[in-house]
C-alpha angles and dihedrals in degrees: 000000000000118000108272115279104042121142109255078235095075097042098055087053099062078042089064095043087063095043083049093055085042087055088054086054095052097049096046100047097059116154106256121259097250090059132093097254097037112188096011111127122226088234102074105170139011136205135198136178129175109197130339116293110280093347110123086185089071105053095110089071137083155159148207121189133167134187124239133203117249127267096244087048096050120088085184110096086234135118136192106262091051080057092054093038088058086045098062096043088054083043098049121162123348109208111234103012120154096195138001131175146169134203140187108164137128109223105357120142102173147036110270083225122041121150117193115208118198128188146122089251120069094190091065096043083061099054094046087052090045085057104050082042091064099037087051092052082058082073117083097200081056120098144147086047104187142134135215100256129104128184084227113197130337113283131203109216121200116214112190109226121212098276092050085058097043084054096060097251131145136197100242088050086049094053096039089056080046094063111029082070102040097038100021147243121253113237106166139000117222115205102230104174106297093338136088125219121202121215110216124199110206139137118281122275092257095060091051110054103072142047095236081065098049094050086049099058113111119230117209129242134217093251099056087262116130125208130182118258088236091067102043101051149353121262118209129179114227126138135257125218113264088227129008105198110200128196117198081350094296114123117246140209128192124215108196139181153151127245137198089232081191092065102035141046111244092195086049098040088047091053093053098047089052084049088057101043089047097061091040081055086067085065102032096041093163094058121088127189144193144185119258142160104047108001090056081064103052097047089052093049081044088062103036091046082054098057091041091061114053082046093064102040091054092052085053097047091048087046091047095039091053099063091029092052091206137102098215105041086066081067089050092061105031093052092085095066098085085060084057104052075042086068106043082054098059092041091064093058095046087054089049090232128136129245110270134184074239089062094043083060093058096054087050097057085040096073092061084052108043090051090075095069096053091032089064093052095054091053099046089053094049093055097055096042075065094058097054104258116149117257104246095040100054089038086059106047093039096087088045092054093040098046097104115046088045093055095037085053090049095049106047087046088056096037086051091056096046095084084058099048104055086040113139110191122107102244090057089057082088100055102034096090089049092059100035080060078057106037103054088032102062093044096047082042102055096044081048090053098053078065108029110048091052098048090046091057099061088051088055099042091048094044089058089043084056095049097058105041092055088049086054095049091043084051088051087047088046092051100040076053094059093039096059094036093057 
């Protein structure tokens, strides 16, 4: 994105640098000659447009895009975002940009950093930008550091002077004299077929092409008198911004960039950036700010997941608590639903792969998973609790009798999800974290379970044993009490 105005000319220009460096990239990732497709590139196709169709308006934007093959089809050790990475670098800085950005991921739909800056003044918004700009290029991670203002066209400001004011003159009567004679006033419509044409009333073409004529122009005062616009102001030349976007009617200002999340910690760099806002905030008291793009998201999954899962805890506990008949032996078995979550975690790091709304998924639809092993403990247990058999006994052979079916369960659940998890093709990207959350929860929670569930049965046990026998000993108080009373 060039700053508004540019010919299309120049734009188009900076358009074809990047095709040219697209074009590198072609050429030097070609398929090897022992491969299927021997000599075929990974890049198959570029695009490239400079403006929007017709629209003159738009002639400061372009884009360059270019198709890949995809990962199960490539011999070459290379993805997507080390091809953008290299493209960037070919590309390097582009003077007078206003905004440039690449991208090389599969489902986003927003910027993994995006500050929003909120305030009346739009001077001070800038500066603040211009600080976290600067504390986020400290990062090197950190890159396509840009925000959402642009100084738009030239603009010519009229500032009143004290004679202006004496006379009874205001700004807004000043610029609508101004324009009736620049742009035009309409002083009749002519019915032309289905059309209407205006008729305008303005000054000639000659009186409205240079600045000496505009200070010349003569506004008129209340009284019938008329004085030159040179001697009534000062005209300066500054710019105004192409677009001003406004939330609750406070002006607002984006701050916007991309990250390596393989290199950075997104919990710890978001941590930092609030610090240091924070402390901005103490100069710049009438801004506010808050975290967008990805880390809305994330606040709004957060919620959602929360109330999910309580939802869904509280449905297990009622369905185990029915057949149990009971309203601890549900805990036994859910306990072991923490060690689950505990696994996919550390799946996720075996796998080397980062934390997704798609893994938290998974988790979710682990709890309803990791509950059959020790489900099946609890049972056994009971029935033969039924039969006669003494507590500890059957508590500790329980997980011996039960070993193989609870591991045989385990491992054909994982072994069904591995074909998904070292799937390559492009449409399974989406589902691998779910089932890796699956996957490495149900295998550390079932090994969990053998020990825990027993375990968690004799607390229980002996905790009920307890209670009752304290409620026993406080009725015999109670009763010694009346007694002596009486």
């Amino acid at each position: 994105i060039m700053p508004t105005g540019t010919p299309f000319e120049l734009t188009d220009k900076y358009v074809q640098r990047m095709v040219d460096a697209a074009l590198v990239l072609q050429e030097k990732y070609r398929e090897p000659a022992n491969s299927d497709s021997a000599g075929e590139s990974v890049i198959r196709n570029i695009l490239a447009t400079t403006g929007s169709g017709n629209n003159s308006a738009d002639s400061h934007v372009g884009r360059v895009m270019f198709e890949v093959t995809a990962p199960e089809e490539r011999s070459l050790s290379v993805t997507s975002s080390q091809l953008v990475s290299e493209w960037r670098r070919i590309v390097g800085q582009i003077p007078g940009v206003d905004g440039l950005s690449y991208r090389a991921e599969i489902g986003r739909v927003s910027d993994p950093i995006d500050i929003q800056l909120s305030g009346q003044d739009f001077d001070r918004l800038q500066a603040l930008a211009n600080e976290i700009k600067a504390k986020l290029a400290t990062y090197p991670s950190v890159f396509d550091i840009e925000d959402s203002f642009s100084d738009g066209k030239s603009t010519l400001e009229i500032e009143l002077n004290l004679q202006a004011i004496h006379l009874g003159l205001s700004r807004a009567e000043v610029a609508g004299q101004i324009r009736e004679a620049f742009y035009g006033l309409e002083v009749q419509r002519v019915q032309r077929d289905r059309e209407d044409i205006k008729v305008m009333l303005k000054l000639p073409l000659s009186e409205r092409n240079s600045l000496a004529a505009l200070k010349r122009y003569k506004i008129r005062l209340d009284d019938g008198r008329r004085i030159p616009l040179g001697e009534l102001s000062v005209l300066k030349f500054g710019s105004s911004p192409a677009s001003i976007q406004r939330i609750d009617r406070f002006r607002t200002l984006n701050v916007r960039a991309d990250i390596d999340k393989q290199a950075t910690n997104m919990v710890v760099l978001q941590q930092e950036l609030r610090e240091f806002i924070d402390a901005a905030l103490l100069r710049y008291p009438e801004l506010r700010y808050s975290l967008e793009g990805e880390a809305k998201e994330q606040r709004q999954s957060f919620g959602s997941l929360k109330w999910g899962l309580l939802f869904v805890a509280f449905i297990i506990y009622a369905l185990l608590a029915i057949p149990f008949k009971s309203y601890s032996q549900p805990l036994i078995v859910m306990a072991v639903i923490p060690f689950g979550g505990i696994g996919a975690i550390l799946g996720h790091w075996i796998m080397g792969m980062e934390l997704t709304l798609i893994s938290l998924l998974g988790m979710l639809a682990l709890i309803g998973i990791v509950v059959n092993d020790s489900l099946v403990l609890v049972d056994f247990v009971n029935r033969r609790r039924q039969q006669g058999g003494e507590l500890l006994e059957t508590v500790s052979g329980a997980a011996a009798a039960r070993f193989r079916p609870v591991i045989l369960t385990s491992l054909t659940t994982f072994l069904g999800l591995m074909p998904l998890l070292f799937e390559k093709s492009t449409q399974a990207q989406f589902l691998i974290p779910m089932a890796v959350s699956l996957g490495f929860g149900i295998l550390f929670a079932t090994l969990i379970t053998l020990v825990l569930v027993p375990i968690n049965y004799l607390v229980v046990e002996d905790s009920k044993a307890m209670l009752k026998r304290l409620i026993r000993w406080l009725a015999r108080i109670a009763g010694g009490g009346e007694y002596g009373a009486s």
